[in-house]
N, C-alpha and C positions, 0 to 999 in steps of 0.2 A: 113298145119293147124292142119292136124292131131296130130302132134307132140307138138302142145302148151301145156301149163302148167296155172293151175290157179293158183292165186296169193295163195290162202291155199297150193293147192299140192306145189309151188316153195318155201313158210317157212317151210312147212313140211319137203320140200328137206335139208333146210339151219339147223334146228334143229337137224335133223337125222346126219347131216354129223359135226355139231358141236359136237354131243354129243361123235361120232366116235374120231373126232382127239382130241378133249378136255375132254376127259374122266374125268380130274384128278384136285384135288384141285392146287390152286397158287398162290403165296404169290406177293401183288402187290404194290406198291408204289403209293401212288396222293394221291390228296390235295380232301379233304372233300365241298361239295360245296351243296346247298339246303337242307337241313338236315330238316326231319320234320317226327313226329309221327303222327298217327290216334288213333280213341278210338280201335281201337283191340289191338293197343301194335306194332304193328308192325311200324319200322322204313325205309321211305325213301331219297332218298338222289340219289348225284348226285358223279362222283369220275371225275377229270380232271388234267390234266395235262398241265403246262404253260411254254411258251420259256421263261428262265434264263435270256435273255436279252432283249426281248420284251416285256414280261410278255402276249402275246397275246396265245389262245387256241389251242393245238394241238391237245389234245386228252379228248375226253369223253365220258361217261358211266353212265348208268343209275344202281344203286343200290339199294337193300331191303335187311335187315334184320328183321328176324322173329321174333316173338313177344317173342318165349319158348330162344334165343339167345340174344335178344336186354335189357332185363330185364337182365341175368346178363353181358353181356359186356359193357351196360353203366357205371353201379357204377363202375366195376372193372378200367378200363381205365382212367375214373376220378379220382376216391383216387389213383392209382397208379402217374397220372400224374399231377393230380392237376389242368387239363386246362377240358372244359366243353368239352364233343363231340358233337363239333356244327360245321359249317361251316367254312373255312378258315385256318383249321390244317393238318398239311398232320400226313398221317397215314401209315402204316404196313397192310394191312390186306389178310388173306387169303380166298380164293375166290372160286365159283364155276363158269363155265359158263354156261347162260341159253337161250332160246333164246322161245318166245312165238310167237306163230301163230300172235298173236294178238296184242302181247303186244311188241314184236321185241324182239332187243337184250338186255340182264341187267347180271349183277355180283351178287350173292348171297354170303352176308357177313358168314362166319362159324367164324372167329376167329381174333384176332386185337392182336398186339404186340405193348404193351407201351412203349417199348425200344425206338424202332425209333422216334415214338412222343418227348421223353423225351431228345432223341438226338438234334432233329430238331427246340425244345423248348430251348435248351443250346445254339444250335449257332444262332440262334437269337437274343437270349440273349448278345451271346458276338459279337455279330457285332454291336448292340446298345452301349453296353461301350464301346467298340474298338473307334466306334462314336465319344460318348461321349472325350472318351480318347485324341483322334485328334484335337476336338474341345475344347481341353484346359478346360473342365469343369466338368469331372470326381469326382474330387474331393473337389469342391468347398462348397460343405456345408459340408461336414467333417473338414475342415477347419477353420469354424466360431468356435469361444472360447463359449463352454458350459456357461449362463450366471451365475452368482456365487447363487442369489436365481430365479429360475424358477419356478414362482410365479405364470406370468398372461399367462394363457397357450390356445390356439388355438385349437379347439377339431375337425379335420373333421373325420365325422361319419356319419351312418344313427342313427337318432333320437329314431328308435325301435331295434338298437342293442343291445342285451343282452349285447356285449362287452363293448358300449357304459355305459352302466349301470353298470357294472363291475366296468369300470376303475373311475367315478365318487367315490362309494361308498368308494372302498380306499382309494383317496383323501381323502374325508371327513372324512376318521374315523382310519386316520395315526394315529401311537402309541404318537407320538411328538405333537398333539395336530397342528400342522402347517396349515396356513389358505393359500386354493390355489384358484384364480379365475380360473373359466373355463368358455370361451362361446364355445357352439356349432355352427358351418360353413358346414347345414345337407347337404350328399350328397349321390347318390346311390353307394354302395358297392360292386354290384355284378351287374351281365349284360352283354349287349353291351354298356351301358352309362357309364360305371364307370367313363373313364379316360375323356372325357366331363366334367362328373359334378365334379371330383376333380380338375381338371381344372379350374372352375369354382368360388370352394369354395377357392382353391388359391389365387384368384383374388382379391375376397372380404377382403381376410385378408391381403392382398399385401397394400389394399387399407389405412389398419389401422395400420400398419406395428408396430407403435412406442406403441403400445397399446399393444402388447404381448412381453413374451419372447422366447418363444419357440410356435413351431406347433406338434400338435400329430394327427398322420394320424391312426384310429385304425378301427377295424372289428371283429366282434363275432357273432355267430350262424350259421352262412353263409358255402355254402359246398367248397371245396377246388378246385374245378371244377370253383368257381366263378375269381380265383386270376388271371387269364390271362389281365384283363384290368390296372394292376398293370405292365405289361410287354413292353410298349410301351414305344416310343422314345421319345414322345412331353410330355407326363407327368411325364421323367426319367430328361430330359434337364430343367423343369420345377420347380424340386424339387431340382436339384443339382447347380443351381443358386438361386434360396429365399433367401432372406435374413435373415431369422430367421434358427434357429438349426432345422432341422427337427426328429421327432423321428414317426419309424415306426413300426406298432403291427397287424399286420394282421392276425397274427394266420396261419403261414404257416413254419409250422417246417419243411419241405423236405430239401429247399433249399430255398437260398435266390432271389426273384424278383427282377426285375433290380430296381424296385423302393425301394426295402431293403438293394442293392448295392451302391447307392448315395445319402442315406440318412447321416444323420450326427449319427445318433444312431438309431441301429435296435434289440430289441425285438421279442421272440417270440409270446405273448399276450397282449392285455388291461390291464391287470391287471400288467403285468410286466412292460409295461410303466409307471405305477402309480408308483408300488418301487421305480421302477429309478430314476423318482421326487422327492418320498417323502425319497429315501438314501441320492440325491445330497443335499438336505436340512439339513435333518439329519447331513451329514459332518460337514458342514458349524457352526450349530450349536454346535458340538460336539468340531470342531477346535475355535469357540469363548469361549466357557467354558473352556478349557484347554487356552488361554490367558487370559482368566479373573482369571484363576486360577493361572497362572504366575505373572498378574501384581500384586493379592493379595497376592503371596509367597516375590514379592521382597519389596512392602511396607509393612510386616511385617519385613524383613531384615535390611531394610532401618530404621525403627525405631527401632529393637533391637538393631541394631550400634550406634545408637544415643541415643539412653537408656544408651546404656554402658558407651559411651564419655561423657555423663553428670553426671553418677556416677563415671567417674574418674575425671570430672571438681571441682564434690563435695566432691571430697575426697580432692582435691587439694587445694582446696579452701581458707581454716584455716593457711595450710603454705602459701598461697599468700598472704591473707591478713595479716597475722603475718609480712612476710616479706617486704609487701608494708608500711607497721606500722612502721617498724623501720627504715626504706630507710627513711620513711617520718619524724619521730623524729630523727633520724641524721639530715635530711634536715632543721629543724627548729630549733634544734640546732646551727650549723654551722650558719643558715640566724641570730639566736637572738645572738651568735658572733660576728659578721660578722657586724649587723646593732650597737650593742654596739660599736665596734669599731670606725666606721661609726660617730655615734652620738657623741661619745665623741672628734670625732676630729674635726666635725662640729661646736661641741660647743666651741671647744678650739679656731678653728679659729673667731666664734663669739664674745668670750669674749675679744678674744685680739683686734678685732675691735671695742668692746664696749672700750678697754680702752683708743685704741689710740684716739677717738669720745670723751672718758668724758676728756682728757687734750686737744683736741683741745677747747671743750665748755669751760671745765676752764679757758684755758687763754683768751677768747674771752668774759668772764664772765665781769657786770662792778666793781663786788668789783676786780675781777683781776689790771683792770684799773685805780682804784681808789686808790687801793693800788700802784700804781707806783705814785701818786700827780696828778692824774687827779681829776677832779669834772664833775658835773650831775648838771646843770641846768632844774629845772622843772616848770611848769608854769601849774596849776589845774592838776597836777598828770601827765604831759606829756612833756617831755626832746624838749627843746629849744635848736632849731640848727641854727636857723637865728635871728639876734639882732633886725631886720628890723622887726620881726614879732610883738615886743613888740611895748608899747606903753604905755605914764605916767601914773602911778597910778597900773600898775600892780605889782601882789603879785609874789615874786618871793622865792622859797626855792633852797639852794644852796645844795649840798649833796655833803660831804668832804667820806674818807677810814673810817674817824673816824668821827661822829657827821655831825650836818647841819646846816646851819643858813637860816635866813629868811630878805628879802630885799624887797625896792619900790621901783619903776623905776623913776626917777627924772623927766628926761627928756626922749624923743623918738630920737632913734640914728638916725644919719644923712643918708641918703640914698645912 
Protein backbone atom coordinates (compact mmCIF):
# COMPACT_ATOMS: atom_id res chain seq x y z
CA UNK A 1 0.00 0.00 0.00
CA UNK A 2 2.87 2.02 0.58
CA UNK A 3 3.66 2.06 -2.93
CA UNK A 4 0.22 3.31 -4.42
CA UNK A 5 0.08 6.38 -6.29
CA UNK A 6 -2.67 9.13 -6.43
CA UNK A 7 -4.54 9.68 -9.25
CA UNK A 8 -2.61 13.46 -9.47
CA UNK A 9 0.94 11.85 -8.83
CA UNK A 10 -0.08 8.90 -11.60
CA UNK A 11 -1.04 12.08 -14.50
CA UNK A 12 1.74 13.74 -13.29
CA UNK A 13 3.71 10.53 -14.01
CA UNK A 14 1.77 10.20 -17.50
CA UNK A 15 2.71 14.14 -18.30
CA UNK A 16 6.34 13.96 -17.25
CA UNK A 17 7.00 10.78 -19.33
CA UNK A 18 4.75 12.41 -22.34
CA UNK A 19 6.67 15.41 -22.44
CA UNK A 20 10.03 13.12 -22.20
CA UNK A 21 9.23 10.91 -25.30
CA UNK A 22 7.09 13.62 -27.17
CA UNK A 23 9.36 16.33 -26.79
CA UNK A 24 8.82 17.51 -30.38
CA UNK A 25 6.24 18.97 -32.83
CA UNK A 26 4.25 16.57 -35.64
CA UNK A 27 2.56 16.75 -38.44
CA UNK A 28 -0.77 14.78 -38.12
CA UNK A 29 -3.48 13.76 -40.51
CA UNK A 30 -7.69 13.55 -39.33
CA UNK A 31 -10.61 14.80 -40.01
CA UNK A 32 -11.88 18.08 -38.13
CA UNK A 33 -14.86 17.07 -35.86
CA UNK A 34 -16.71 19.63 -33.09
CA UNK A 35 -15.05 22.73 -34.06
CA UNK A 36 -16.26 25.50 -31.86
CA UNK A 37 -14.90 29.05 -30.42
CA UNK A 38 -15.31 31.02 -27.03
CA UNK A 39 -15.48 34.69 -26.37
CA UNK A 40 -11.50 34.59 -25.73
CA UNK A 41 -10.69 33.50 -29.34
CA UNK A 42 -9.62 30.55 -28.55
CA UNK A 43 -10.68 27.50 -30.70
CA UNK A 44 -11.86 23.93 -29.73
CA UNK A 45 -12.42 20.93 -31.52
CA UNK A 46 -12.12 17.51 -31.77
CA UNK A 47 -9.41 15.49 -34.48
CA UNK A 48 -10.59 11.63 -35.38
CA UNK A 49 -9.95 9.34 -37.58
CA UNK A 50 -12.52 6.89 -39.40
CA UNK A 51 -12.19 3.08 -40.96
CA UNK A 52 -12.16 3.80 -45.01
CA UNK A 53 -14.70 0.96 -45.13
CA UNK A 54 -16.67 1.28 -42.14
CA UNK A 55 -16.62 4.70 -41.75
CA UNK A 56 -16.79 3.76 -37.83
CA UNK A 57 -14.19 5.53 -35.21
CA UNK A 58 -10.73 4.41 -34.54
CA UNK A 59 -9.07 7.22 -33.36
CA UNK A 60 -9.71 10.47 -31.27
CA UNK A 61 -8.26 13.56 -29.79
CA UNK A 62 -9.31 16.34 -28.20
CA UNK A 63 -7.78 19.70 -29.56
CA UNK A 64 -7.30 23.62 -28.95
CA UNK A 65 -5.85 26.32 -30.67
CA UNK A 66 -5.03 29.51 -29.17
CA UNK A 67 -6.58 32.51 -29.64
CA UNK A 68 -2.74 34.72 -30.73
CA UNK A 69 -2.77 31.29 -33.53
CA UNK A 70 -6.42 30.75 -34.45
CA UNK A 71 -7.07 34.45 -35.45
CA UNK A 72 -4.38 33.99 -38.15
CA UNK A 73 -4.79 30.37 -39.14
CA UNK A 74 -8.52 30.69 -39.68
CA UNK A 75 -8.49 33.44 -42.62
CA UNK A 76 -5.26 31.97 -43.95
CA UNK A 77 -6.69 28.32 -44.52
CA UNK A 78 -9.87 29.63 -45.71
CA UNK A 79 -8.89 32.03 -48.58
CA UNK A 80 -6.24 29.58 -49.38
CA UNK A 81 -8.78 26.81 -49.62
CA UNK A 82 -11.94 28.27 -50.08
CA UNK A 83 -13.84 25.66 -47.73
CA UNK A 84 -14.76 27.00 -44.03
CA UNK A 85 -12.58 25.49 -40.93
CA UNK A 86 -15.37 23.82 -39.60
CA UNK A 87 -16.12 20.31 -38.85
CA UNK A 88 -15.97 17.37 -41.44
CA UNK A 89 -12.67 18.30 -43.44
CA UNK A 90 -9.61 16.61 -42.81
CA UNK A 91 -6.65 18.67 -42.41
CA UNK A 92 -2.68 18.68 -42.23
CA UNK A 93 -1.93 20.10 -39.06
CA UNK A 94 1.12 20.21 -36.88
CA UNK A 95 0.81 19.53 -33.38
CA UNK A 96 2.16 19.48 -29.90
CA UNK A 97 1.44 16.87 -27.36
CA UNK A 98 -0.03 17.87 -24.08
CA UNK A 99 -1.46 16.03 -21.57
CA UNK A 100 -3.23 17.93 -18.20
CA UNK A 101 -3.55 16.68 -14.72
CA UNK A 102 -6.94 17.53 -15.20
CA UNK A 103 -7.97 18.06 -18.27
CA UNK A 104 -6.19 14.38 -19.79
CA UNK A 105 -4.69 14.00 -22.95
CA UNK A 106 -5.26 17.03 -26.09
CA UNK A 107 -3.05 18.13 -29.25
CA UNK A 108 -2.18 21.69 -29.51
CA UNK A 109 -2.70 23.18 -32.91
CA UNK A 110 0.85 25.44 -33.99
CA UNK A 111 0.28 25.26 -37.83
CA UNK A 112 -2.13 23.73 -40.70
CA UNK A 113 -1.13 23.03 -44.21
CA UNK A 114 -3.70 23.96 -46.91
CA UNK A 115 -2.08 21.74 -49.37
CA UNK A 116 -3.48 18.44 -48.05
CA UNK A 117 -7.12 20.09 -47.50
CA UNK A 118 -7.05 21.44 -51.08
CA UNK A 119 -5.86 17.80 -52.04
CA UNK A 120 -8.60 16.02 -50.12
CA UNK A 121 -11.05 18.88 -51.45
CA UNK A 122 -9.95 17.70 -55.43
CA UNK A 123 -10.54 14.01 -54.81
CA UNK A 124 -13.74 14.55 -53.63
CA UNK A 125 -14.38 16.36 -55.97
CA UNK A 126 -13.46 13.85 -58.62
CA UNK A 127 -15.01 11.05 -57.13
CA UNK A 128 -18.30 12.99 -57.40
CA UNK A 129 -17.96 13.48 -61.28
CA UNK A 130 -16.17 10.18 -61.76
CA UNK A 131 -19.93 9.55 -60.15
CA UNK A 132 -21.58 11.42 -61.98
CA UNK A 133 -19.61 10.33 -65.10
CA UNK A 134 -20.73 6.49 -64.40
CA UNK A 135 -24.07 7.52 -63.93
CA UNK A 136 -24.34 8.64 -67.54
CA UNK A 137 -25.19 12.43 -66.42
CA UNK A 138 -22.09 14.32 -66.23
CA UNK A 139 -22.89 16.14 -69.08
CA UNK A 140 -26.27 16.52 -69.34
CA UNK A 141 -27.09 20.09 -69.01
CA UNK A 142 -24.02 21.25 -71.10
CA UNK A 143 -25.94 19.45 -73.55
CA UNK A 144 -29.23 21.55 -73.62
CA UNK A 145 -29.11 24.13 -76.72
CA UNK A 146 -28.44 27.69 -75.06
CA UNK A 147 -32.02 29.24 -75.95
CA UNK A 148 -31.65 31.68 -78.86
CA UNK A 149 -33.21 34.81 -76.61
CA UNK A 150 -32.69 34.26 -72.78
CA UNK A 151 -35.19 36.46 -71.75
CA UNK A 152 -37.19 34.85 -68.72
CA UNK A 153 -34.42 34.06 -66.51
CA UNK A 154 -34.53 32.03 -62.94
CA UNK A 155 -32.59 33.92 -60.36
CA UNK A 156 -31.50 31.57 -57.28
CA UNK A 157 -29.77 33.84 -54.80
CA UNK A 158 -30.11 35.24 -51.44
CA UNK A 159 -32.46 38.31 -51.74
CA UNK A 160 -29.54 40.60 -49.74
CA UNK A 161 -26.81 39.57 -52.01
CA UNK A 162 -24.90 42.40 -53.15
CA UNK A 163 -24.14 39.93 -56.13
CA UNK A 164 -27.70 39.57 -56.46
CA UNK A 165 -28.08 43.26 -56.98
CA UNK A 166 -25.26 43.46 -59.16
CA UNK A 167 -26.35 41.18 -61.58
CA UNK A 168 -30.08 42.75 -61.71
CA UNK A 169 -28.63 46.28 -62.32
CA UNK A 170 -26.84 45.14 -65.51
CA UNK A 171 -29.76 43.60 -66.85
CA UNK A 172 -31.68 46.58 -66.63
CA UNK A 173 -29.37 49.12 -67.75
CA UNK A 174 -27.66 46.69 -70.87
CA UNK A 175 -26.32 49.15 -73.53
CA UNK A 176 -29.11 47.41 -76.09
CA UNK A 177 -31.76 48.75 -74.19
CA UNK A 178 -32.98 44.75 -74.07
CA UNK A 179 -35.96 44.01 -71.72
CA UNK A 180 -35.06 40.61 -69.41
CA UNK A 181 -37.67 39.19 -66.76
CA UNK A 182 -36.13 37.99 -63.84
CA UNK A 183 -37.82 36.35 -60.65
CA UNK A 184 -35.98 35.59 -57.76
CA UNK A 185 -36.27 31.59 -56.15
CA UNK A 186 -34.33 33.26 -52.34
CA UNK A 187 -32.05 30.69 -50.91
CA UNK A 188 -29.20 30.58 -48.42
CA UNK A 189 -25.79 30.79 -50.01
CA UNK A 190 -23.46 30.15 -47.47
CA UNK A 191 -23.72 27.72 -44.40
CA UNK A 192 -24.48 24.23 -43.69
CA UNK A 193 -27.99 24.83 -45.45
CA UNK A 194 -26.79 25.77 -48.74
CA UNK A 195 -27.21 22.65 -50.85
CA UNK A 196 -30.89 22.02 -48.88
CA UNK A 197 -32.14 25.24 -49.82
CA UNK A 198 -30.91 25.22 -53.45
CA UNK A 199 -32.29 22.06 -53.57
CA UNK A 200 -35.10 23.42 -52.72
CA UNK A 201 -35.42 26.60 -54.96
CA UNK A 202 -34.79 23.91 -57.79
CA UNK A 203 -37.87 22.46 -56.98
CA UNK A 204 -39.88 25.48 -57.21
CA UNK A 205 -38.66 26.48 -60.52
CA UNK A 206 -38.74 22.71 -61.74
CA UNK A 207 -42.22 23.19 -60.90
CA UNK A 208 -42.72 26.24 -63.54
CA UNK A 209 -40.34 24.86 -65.74
CA UNK A 210 -41.99 26.26 -69.11
CA UNK A 211 -42.10 29.71 -67.49
CA UNK A 212 -38.28 30.34 -67.75
CA UNK A 213 -35.44 30.00 -70.07
CA UNK A 214 -32.53 29.62 -68.38
CA UNK A 215 -31.53 29.31 -64.33
CA UNK A 216 -28.82 31.51 -62.85
CA UNK A 217 -27.51 30.25 -59.79
CA UNK A 218 -25.37 33.50 -58.35
CA UNK A 219 -23.56 34.66 -54.87
CA UNK A 220 -21.68 38.03 -53.91
CA UNK A 221 -20.46 39.33 -50.64
CA UNK A 222 -20.10 36.09 -49.06
CA UNK A 223 -16.41 34.77 -47.95
CA UNK A 224 -14.84 31.97 -50.04
CA UNK A 225 -14.85 29.60 -46.95
CA UNK A 226 -18.66 29.67 -47.71
CA UNK A 227 -18.42 27.64 -51.40
CA UNK A 228 -18.02 23.97 -49.84
CA UNK A 229 -22.12 23.43 -49.95
CA UNK A 230 -21.73 23.95 -53.65
CA UNK A 231 -19.45 20.63 -53.63
CA UNK A 232 -21.99 17.93 -53.00
CA UNK A 233 -23.29 14.97 -54.90
CA UNK A 234 -27.19 15.58 -54.59
CA UNK A 235 -27.05 19.08 -55.59
CA UNK A 236 -24.23 18.31 -58.54
CA UNK A 237 -26.76 15.34 -59.92
CA UNK A 238 -29.37 17.85 -59.40
CA UNK A 239 -28.22 20.55 -61.55
CA UNK A 240 -26.63 18.29 -64.26
CA UNK A 241 -30.13 16.79 -65.11
CA UNK A 242 -32.69 20.25 -65.02
CA UNK A 243 -33.98 20.82 -67.55
CA UNK A 244 -33.31 24.31 -68.19
CA UNK A 245 -29.47 25.67 -69.10
CA UNK A 246 -28.00 26.21 -66.00
CA UNK A 247 -25.64 29.21 -65.54
CA UNK A 248 -23.28 29.46 -62.48
CA UNK A 249 -21.55 32.80 -60.76
CA UNK A 250 -20.50 32.23 -57.53
CA UNK A 251 -17.61 34.18 -57.38
CA UNK A 252 -15.04 31.52 -56.87
CA UNK A 253 -12.19 32.20 -59.19
CA UNK A 254 -9.66 29.21 -57.56
CA UNK A 255 -11.05 26.66 -59.31
CA UNK A 256 -14.16 25.29 -60.36
CA UNK A 257 -16.98 23.57 -57.75
CA UNK A 258 -18.27 20.50 -58.85
CA UNK A 259 -21.53 22.43 -59.20
CA UNK A 260 -19.46 24.95 -61.85
CA UNK A 261 -18.28 21.55 -63.36
CA UNK A 262 -22.06 20.41 -64.62
CA UNK A 263 -23.31 23.35 -65.16
CA UNK A 264 -24.14 24.36 -68.62
CA UNK A 265 -22.28 27.73 -68.37
CA UNK A 266 -19.92 28.79 -65.63
CA UNK A 267 -18.86 32.32 -64.86
CA UNK A 268 -16.68 33.79 -62.54
CA UNK A 269 -19.34 36.60 -61.06
CA UNK A 270 -23.06 38.03 -61.05
CA UNK A 271 -22.26 40.51 -62.96
CA UNK A 272 -20.46 38.34 -65.61
CA UNK A 273 -23.68 36.27 -65.84
CA UNK A 274 -25.59 39.38 -66.74
CA UNK A 275 -22.89 40.11 -69.95
CA UNK A 276 -23.35 36.54 -70.89
CA UNK A 277 -27.19 37.29 -71.30
CA UNK A 278 -27.17 40.62 -72.19
CA UNK A 279 -23.90 39.47 -75.31
CA UNK A 280 -26.09 36.24 -76.30
CA UNK A 281 -28.93 38.82 -77.08
CA UNK A 282 -26.73 41.27 -78.24
CA UNK A 283 -25.70 38.47 -80.95
CA UNK A 284 -28.94 37.57 -81.88
CA UNK A 285 -29.66 41.15 -82.45
CA UNK A 286 -26.57 42.04 -84.10
CA UNK A 287 -27.11 38.80 -86.58
CA UNK A 288 -31.00 39.98 -87.39
CA UNK A 289 -29.65 43.49 -88.52
CA UNK A 290 -27.12 42.20 -90.63
CA UNK A 291 -30.20 40.06 -92.30
CA UNK A 292 -32.38 42.80 -92.32
CA UNK A 293 -29.46 44.53 -93.92
CA UNK A 294 -29.18 41.72 -96.58
CA UNK A 295 -32.71 41.34 -97.39
CA UNK A 296 -32.61 45.47 -97.88
CA UNK A 297 -29.24 45.02 -100.16
CA UNK A 298 -31.07 42.35 -102.34
CA UNK A 299 -34.40 44.33 -102.79
CA UNK A 300 -32.63 47.12 -103.77
CA UNK A 301 -30.81 44.65 -106.39
CA UNK A 302 -33.80 43.27 -107.13
CA UNK A 303 -35.31 46.46 -108.30
CA UNK A 304 -32.24 48.14 -109.76
CA UNK A 305 -32.42 44.92 -112.29
CA UNK A 306 -35.88 45.64 -112.96
CA UNK A 307 -35.23 49.38 -113.28
CA UNK A 308 -32.81 48.62 -115.84
CA UNK A 309 -35.11 45.87 -117.76
CA UNK A 310 -37.77 48.39 -117.92
CA UNK A 311 -35.54 51.15 -119.34
CA UNK A 312 -34.45 48.68 -121.90
CA UNK A 313 -38.41 47.57 -122.47
CA UNK A 314 -38.60 51.37 -122.98
CA UNK A 315 -36.05 51.81 -125.18
CA UNK A 316 -37.45 48.92 -127.09
CA UNK A 317 -40.67 49.88 -127.19
CA UNK A 318 -41.05 52.45 -130.34
CA UNK A 319 -39.18 49.57 -132.58
CA UNK A 320 -41.94 47.21 -131.28
CA UNK A 321 -44.66 49.15 -131.83
CA UNK A 322 -43.28 50.53 -135.20
CA UNK A 323 -42.89 46.99 -136.00
CA UNK A 324 -46.14 45.59 -134.77
CA UNK A 325 -47.65 48.74 -136.95
CA UNK A 326 -46.44 47.50 -139.90
CA UNK A 327 -46.91 43.51 -139.45
CA UNK A 328 -50.33 44.83 -138.73
CA UNK A 329 -50.91 47.31 -142.00
CA UNK A 330 -49.30 44.35 -144.04
CA UNK A 331 -51.86 42.34 -142.17
CA UNK A 332 -54.84 44.58 -143.43
CA UNK A 333 -53.51 45.11 -146.31
CA UNK A 334 -53.30 41.54 -147.64
CA UNK A 335 -56.96 40.78 -145.43
CA UNK A 336 -58.50 44.18 -147.59
CA UNK A 337 -56.88 42.03 -150.68
CA UNK A 338 -57.80 39.20 -149.82
CA UNK A 339 -61.63 40.10 -148.80
CA UNK A 340 -61.86 42.31 -152.34
CA UNK A 341 -60.97 39.25 -153.99
CA UNK A 342 -63.36 37.26 -151.80
CA UNK A 343 -66.25 39.77 -152.43
CA UNK A 344 -65.79 40.13 -155.88
CA UNK A 345 -66.10 36.49 -156.59
CA UNK A 346 -68.86 36.27 -154.25
CA UNK A 347 -70.68 38.77 -156.12
CA UNK A 348 -69.79 37.25 -159.43
CA UNK A 349 -71.25 33.97 -158.17
CA UNK A 350 -74.39 36.18 -157.02
CA UNK A 351 -74.93 37.81 -160.04
CA UNK A 352 -74.73 35.01 -162.20
CA UNK A 353 -77.42 33.36 -160.01
CA UNK A 354 -79.47 36.59 -160.12
CA UNK A 355 -79.29 36.00 -163.83
CA UNK A 356 -80.03 32.44 -164.22
CA UNK A 357 -83.36 33.35 -161.46
CA UNK A 358 -84.37 36.57 -163.67
CA UNK A 359 -84.66 33.97 -167.11
CA UNK A 360 -86.13 31.34 -165.09
CA UNK A 361 -88.80 34.24 -163.76
CA UNK A 362 -88.91 35.40 -167.41
CA UNK A 363 -89.96 32.54 -168.85
CA UNK A 364 -92.43 31.54 -166.17
CA UNK A 365 -93.58 35.35 -166.50
CA UNK A 366 -97.54 35.44 -168.13
CA UNK A 367 -96.54 38.01 -170.94
CA UNK A 368 -93.81 35.25 -171.51
CA UNK A 369 -97.01 32.89 -171.89
CA UNK A 370 -99.09 35.05 -173.52
CA UNK A 371 -96.78 35.87 -175.97
CA UNK A 372 -96.71 32.14 -177.12
CA UNK A 373 -101.01 32.47 -177.89
CA UNK A 374 -101.92 31.81 -174.44
CA UNK A 375 -104.81 34.12 -172.65
CA UNK A 376 -105.67 35.03 -168.86
CA UNK A 377 -109.08 34.79 -168.03
CA UNK A 378 -110.02 37.25 -165.14
CA UNK A 379 -113.02 37.49 -163.21
CA UNK A 380 -113.04 40.95 -160.62
CA UNK A 381 -109.08 41.15 -161.17
CA UNK A 382 -108.52 37.29 -160.39
CA UNK A 383 -107.46 34.52 -163.19
CA UNK A 384 -110.20 31.88 -163.58
CA UNK A 385 -109.02 28.33 -163.59
CA UNK A 386 -112.26 26.41 -163.13
CA UNK A 387 -115.28 27.06 -165.63
CA UNK A 388 -117.62 25.48 -162.90
CA UNK A 389 -116.67 28.57 -160.76
CA UNK A 390 -118.68 30.81 -163.05
CA UNK A 391 -122.07 31.49 -163.34
CA UNK A 392 -124.51 33.60 -165.86
CA UNK A 393 -124.39 37.05 -165.91
CA UNK A 394 -120.64 37.19 -164.89
CA UNK A 395 -118.27 39.91 -166.25
CA UNK A 396 -115.56 38.30 -167.67
CA UNK A 397 -112.22 40.24 -169.32
CA UNK A 398 -110.14 38.03 -171.60
CA UNK A 399 -106.35 39.25 -171.77
CA UNK A 400 -104.63 38.41 -175.32
CA UNK A 401 -100.09 39.03 -175.69
CA UNK A 402 -101.58 41.97 -177.41
CA UNK A 403 -105.04 43.86 -176.14
CA UNK A 404 -108.15 42.31 -174.04
CA UNK A 405 -111.65 41.93 -174.56
CA UNK A 406 -114.44 41.88 -172.43
CA UNK A 407 -117.46 39.02 -172.15
CA UNK A 408 -120.88 37.72 -170.32
CA UNK A 409 -121.38 34.37 -169.50
CA UNK A 410 -124.51 33.13 -171.08
CA UNK A 411 -125.03 30.32 -169.51
CA UNK A 412 -123.35 28.15 -166.45
CA UNK A 413 -121.07 25.24 -167.82
CA UNK A 414 -122.41 21.93 -167.21
CA UNK A 415 -120.70 20.19 -164.26
Amino acid sequence: MDSSLSLLELNSLVRRSLEQCLPDEYWIQAELSDVRSNTTGHCYLEFVQKDPRSNNLVAKARGMIWNNIYRLLKPYFEETTGQMFASGIKVLVKVTVQFHELYGYSLTVLDIDPAYTLGDMARRRREILLQLEEEGVLTLNKELEMPVLPQRIAVISSATAAGYGDFCHQLQHNPGGFFFYTELFSALMQGNQVEESVLAALDRINARVNEFDVVVIIRGGGATSDLSGFDTYLLATACAQFPLPIITGIGHERDDTVLDSVAHTRVKTPTAAAELLIHRITEVADHLEELSARVQQGAYAILEQEWRRLETIQIRIPNLVHRKLTDARFALLSAEKDLSQVTKALLARQHHRLELLQHRIADASPDKLLSRGYSITLKDGKAVTNASSLKQGDKLVTRFSKGEVQSVVERQAPE
